[in-house]
N, C-alpha and C positions, 0 to 999 in steps of 0.2 A: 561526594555525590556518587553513589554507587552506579551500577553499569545500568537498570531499567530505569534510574532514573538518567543518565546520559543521552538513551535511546528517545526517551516523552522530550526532553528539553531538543533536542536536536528536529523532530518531528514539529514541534511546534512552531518551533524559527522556520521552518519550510510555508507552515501553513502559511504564517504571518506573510515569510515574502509573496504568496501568490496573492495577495489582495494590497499589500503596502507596497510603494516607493515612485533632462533628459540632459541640461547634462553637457558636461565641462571633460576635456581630455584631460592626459599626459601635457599638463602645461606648463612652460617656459615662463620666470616675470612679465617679460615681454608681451606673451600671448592671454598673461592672465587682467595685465592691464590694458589690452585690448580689447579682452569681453567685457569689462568693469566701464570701457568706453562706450558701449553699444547702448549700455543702463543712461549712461549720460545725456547722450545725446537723443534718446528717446524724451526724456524727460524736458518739461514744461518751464522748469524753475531753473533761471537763470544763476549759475554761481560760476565763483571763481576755482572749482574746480572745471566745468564745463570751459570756461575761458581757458584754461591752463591745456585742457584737452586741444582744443581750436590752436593754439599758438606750437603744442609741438608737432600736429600735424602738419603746417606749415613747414616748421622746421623740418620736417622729412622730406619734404616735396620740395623744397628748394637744395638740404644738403646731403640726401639720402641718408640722414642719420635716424637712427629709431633708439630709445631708450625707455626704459621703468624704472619702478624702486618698489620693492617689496618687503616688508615688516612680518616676522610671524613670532608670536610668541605663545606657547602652546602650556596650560598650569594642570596638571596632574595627580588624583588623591586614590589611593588606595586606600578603597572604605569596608574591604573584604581579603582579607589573607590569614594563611594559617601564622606567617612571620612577621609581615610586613603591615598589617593591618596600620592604619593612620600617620605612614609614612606619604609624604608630597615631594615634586619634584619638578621642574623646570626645563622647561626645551626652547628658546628663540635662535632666533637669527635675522639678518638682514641682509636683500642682495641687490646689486644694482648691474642691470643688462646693458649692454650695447653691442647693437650692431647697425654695421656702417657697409652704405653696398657700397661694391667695387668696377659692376657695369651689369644690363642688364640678366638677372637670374641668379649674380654671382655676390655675396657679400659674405664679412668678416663677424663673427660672435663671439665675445668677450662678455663673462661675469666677473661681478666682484663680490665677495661675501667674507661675513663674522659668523661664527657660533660660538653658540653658548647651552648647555648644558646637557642631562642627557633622559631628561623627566623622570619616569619612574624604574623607568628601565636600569638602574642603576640598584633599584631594591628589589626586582621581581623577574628576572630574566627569565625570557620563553624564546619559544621558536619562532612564532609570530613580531616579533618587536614592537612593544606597544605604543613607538612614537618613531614613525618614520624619520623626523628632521633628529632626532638624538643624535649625539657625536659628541665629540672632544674643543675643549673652549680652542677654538684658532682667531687669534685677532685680525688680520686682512690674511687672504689668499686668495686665486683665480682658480675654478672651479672648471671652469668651461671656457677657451680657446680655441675655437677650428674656423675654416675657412668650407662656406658649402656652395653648390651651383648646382642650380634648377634648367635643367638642361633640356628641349625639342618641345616646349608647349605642357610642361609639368610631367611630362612622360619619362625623361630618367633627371634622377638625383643623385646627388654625391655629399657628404662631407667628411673633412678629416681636420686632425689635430688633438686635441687634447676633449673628449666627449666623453659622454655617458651614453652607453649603447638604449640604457631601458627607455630613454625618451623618444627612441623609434620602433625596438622593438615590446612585445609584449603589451604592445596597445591597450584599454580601453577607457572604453566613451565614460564611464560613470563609475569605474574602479582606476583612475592612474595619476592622481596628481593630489600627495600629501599634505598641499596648501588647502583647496577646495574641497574635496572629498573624506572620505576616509582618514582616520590617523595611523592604527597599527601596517606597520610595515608590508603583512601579509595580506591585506588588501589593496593596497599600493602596486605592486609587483608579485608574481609568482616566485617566491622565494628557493623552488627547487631549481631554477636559474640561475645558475653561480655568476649573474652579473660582476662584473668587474668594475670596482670603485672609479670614478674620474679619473681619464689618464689617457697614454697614444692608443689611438687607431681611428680605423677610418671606415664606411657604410657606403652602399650604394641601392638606390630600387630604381627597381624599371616596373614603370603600367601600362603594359599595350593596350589595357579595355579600360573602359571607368572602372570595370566589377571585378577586374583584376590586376593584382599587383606579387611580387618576386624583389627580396629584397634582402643583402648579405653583411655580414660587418664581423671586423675580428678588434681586439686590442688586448692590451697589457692584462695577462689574467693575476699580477699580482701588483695593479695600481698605488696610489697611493695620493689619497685628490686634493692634499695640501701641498706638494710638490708638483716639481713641473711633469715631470714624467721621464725625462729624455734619460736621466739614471739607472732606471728601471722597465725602459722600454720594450727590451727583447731576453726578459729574461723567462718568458711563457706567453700563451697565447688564446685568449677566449676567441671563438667561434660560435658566427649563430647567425642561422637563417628561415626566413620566415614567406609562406607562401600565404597569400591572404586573399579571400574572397567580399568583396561588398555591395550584396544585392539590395534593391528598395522596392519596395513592395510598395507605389505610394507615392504618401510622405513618409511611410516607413522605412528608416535605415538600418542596417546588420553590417555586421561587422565578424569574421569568422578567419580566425589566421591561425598556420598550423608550426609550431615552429621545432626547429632541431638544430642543437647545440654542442657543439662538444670544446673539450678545454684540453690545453696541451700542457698540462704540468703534474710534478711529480708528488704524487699524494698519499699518503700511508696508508694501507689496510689494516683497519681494525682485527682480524682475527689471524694474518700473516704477517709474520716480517721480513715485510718488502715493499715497495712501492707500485704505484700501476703510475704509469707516463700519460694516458690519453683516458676520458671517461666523456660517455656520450649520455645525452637525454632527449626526451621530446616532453612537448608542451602544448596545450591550443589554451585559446585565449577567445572569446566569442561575445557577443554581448548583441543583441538588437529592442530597435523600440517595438512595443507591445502599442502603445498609443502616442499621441504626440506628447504626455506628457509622464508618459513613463518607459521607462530600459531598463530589462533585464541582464545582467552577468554572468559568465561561465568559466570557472577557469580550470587547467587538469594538468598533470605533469609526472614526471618518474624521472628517476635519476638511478647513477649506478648505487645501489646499497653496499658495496665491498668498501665505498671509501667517504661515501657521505653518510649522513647521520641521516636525512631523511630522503624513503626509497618513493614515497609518493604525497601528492600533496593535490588539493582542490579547494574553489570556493565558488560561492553560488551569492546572489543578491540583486540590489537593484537602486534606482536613483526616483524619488517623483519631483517631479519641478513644479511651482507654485501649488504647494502642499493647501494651502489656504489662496482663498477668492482675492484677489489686486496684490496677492506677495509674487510676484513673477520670478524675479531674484533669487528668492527660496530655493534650498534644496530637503529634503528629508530623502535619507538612505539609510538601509539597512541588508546586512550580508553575515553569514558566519563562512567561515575557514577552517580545513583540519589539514593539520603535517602531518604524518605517517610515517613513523621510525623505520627503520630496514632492520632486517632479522641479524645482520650481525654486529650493527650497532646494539641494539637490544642483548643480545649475547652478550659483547664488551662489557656495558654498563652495569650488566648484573640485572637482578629479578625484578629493582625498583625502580626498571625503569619503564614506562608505559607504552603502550601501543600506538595514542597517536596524544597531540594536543589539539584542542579546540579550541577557537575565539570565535567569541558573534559582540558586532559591533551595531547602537545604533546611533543616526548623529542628526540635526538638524542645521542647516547652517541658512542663519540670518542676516540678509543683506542690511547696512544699517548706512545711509549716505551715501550710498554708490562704491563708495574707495574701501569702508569698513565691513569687514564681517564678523561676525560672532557666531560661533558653532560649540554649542555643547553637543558631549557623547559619551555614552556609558559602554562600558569593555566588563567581558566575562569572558572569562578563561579556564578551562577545565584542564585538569594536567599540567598547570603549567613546565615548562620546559620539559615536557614530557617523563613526570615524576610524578610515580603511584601516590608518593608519602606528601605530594603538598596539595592543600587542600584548592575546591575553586575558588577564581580569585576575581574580587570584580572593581573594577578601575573608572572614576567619572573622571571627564576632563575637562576643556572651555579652551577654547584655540581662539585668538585676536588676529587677522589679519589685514594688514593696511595695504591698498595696492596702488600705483599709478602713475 
């Protein structure tokens, strides 16, 4: 695809979102089979998931225990590449949450999870990563461990232990949770974010106003989320903090946070040899509803280009809920995403290697019995991995997830 044609495809996906697409977070098993509870109990038709629902809230209210279980199994075909053309690939996993409070505001979060594969991402690698849950087969590990408190009336929060910082920071409504939404990685999270794998550290916000909130967190910048952490705990340090505004206009929500990050480890430069010890970025992250049943996304970022491969990165999109008249559950979204090399990684790599990559994703996801969804989605990718010489590449998928 040559560059006028890059410019018309990139143009057109703009148009599209101003007329297509409110909307599930950055969600926890826990919190996802809490919305999947909301579908239940609305509903008419008595069953034994509904019953199932009834008996563990109970169980929470008598022993403050709360738990899920979550299924995702994600099937992958590359129906477009200049290499990989009709190469398929496989992504699941499975995770079971509990958390057990300890007195009021204050309780204890433990996961447990299996993976298994790493879909196509294993034949087509890009910047983007075209299946957020990809990873390495680990038969049982704990993922997530920490202890939090909601402390003066939800006005300051705390937790620590073994987390993942992106599940607080880098928010959004209708771009953040790889179960529900989106699959490629770079719509999930801002990937010029050098998030840090599952591992130590600890977060705090304070909201003096409803419409304002200030919020900190550091941990292990070289984690490692099948282990426990305590190994590799202080051998570096991610930093990141997020000041965040959320007006409503309404019933209209916005969401508008500005964040700045920096990491304390020693990282090579591509055109010097030497190391830099500290590298800083900023990011905003934005997303508000247009109507009640649709939200728009915004995301924008930099990073230092002497030691990362990409010097800038954004994505634009949106979510519509009940796409169709009585599918309430529905989702339909659609978004594209570009990574933006920095001049001296491009220098390193030599001539072939590209200015940015692009991915536009679009996906529908179908509630089917409450507990079950089924989401197909088509992926196009321009550049991949940000290489002149491979051609566009375009990926359909089909994600199952079971939740409850």
């Amino acid at each position: 695809m040559g560059y006028p044609a890059k410019k018309v495809f990139l143009l057109t996906i703009l148009i599209l979102l101003l007329y297509v697409f409110p909307s599930q977070a950055a969600l926890t098993t826990l919190e996802i089979a809490q919305e999947r509870a909301k579908g239940i109990e609305t509903s008419n038709k008595e069953s034994w998931i509904k019953e199932f629902g009834t008996r563990r809230e109970e169980f929470t209210k008598k022993y403050g225990t709360s738990f899920a279980f979550l299924f995702n199994y994600d099937q992958q075909w590359i129906v477009r590449s200049k290499e990989n053309s009709g190469d398929s690939g496989a992504a699941c996993y499975w995770n079971v949450e509990l958390m057990q409070e300890l007195w009021p505001g204050a309780s204890i979060d433990m996961e447990f999870e299996t993976d298994r594969g790493k879909g196509v991402d294993k034949f087509l690698p890009t910047f983007s990563i075209l299946n957020t849950n990809s990873g390495d087969n680990i038969d049982f590990y704990i993922p997530r461990l920490y202890f939090q408190q909601d402390l003066v009336n939800e006005r300051v929060y705390l937790a620590a232990g073994k987390l993942d910082l992106s599940d607080w920071f880098d928010y959004s409504v209708v771009a953040g949770c790889g179960d529900t939404q989106f699959t490629s990685s770079a719509l999930v999270n801002n990937p010029i974010i050098p998030f840090p794998a599952k591992g130590l550290g600890a977060m705090v916000t304070l909201k003096p106003y409803d419409w304002l909130y200030f919020q900190s967190g550091a941990s292990t910048a070289k984690a490692n989320s099948t282990k426990t952490g305590l190994s590799d705990g202080f051998n570096s340090t991610f930093f990141i903090n997020e000041l965040g505004f959320t007006p409503k206009i309404g019933n209209l929500e916005g969401n508008y946070r500005f964040i700045f990050h920096l990491t304390h480890e020693k990282l090579e430069r591509f055109l010097e040899d030497r190391t830099k010890n500290n590298t800083v970025g900023f990011a905003l992250s934005f997303d508000q509803a247009i109507t009640e049943r649709l939200t728009l996304f915004l995301r924008y970022g930099f990073d230092d280009p002497k030691v990362n491969s990409m010097e800038y990165f954004w994505s634009f999109g949106g979510q519509l809920s009940e796409p169709f008249p009585g599918r309430k559950y529905d989702y339909l979204g659609l978004a594209v995403a570009q990574s933006i090399t920095g001049k001296d990684y491009r220098e390193y790599n030599g001539e072939g290697t590209s200015y940015a990559e692009t991915i536009c994703e679009l996906y529908y996801s179908y509630n089917f019995k409450t507990i079950f969804t089924l989401t197909p989605n088509i992926q196009m990718v321009i550049d991949p991995d940000a290489n002149k010489d491979s051609s566009t590449a375009v990926v359909m998928g089909l994600r199952l997830v079971l939740s409850f």
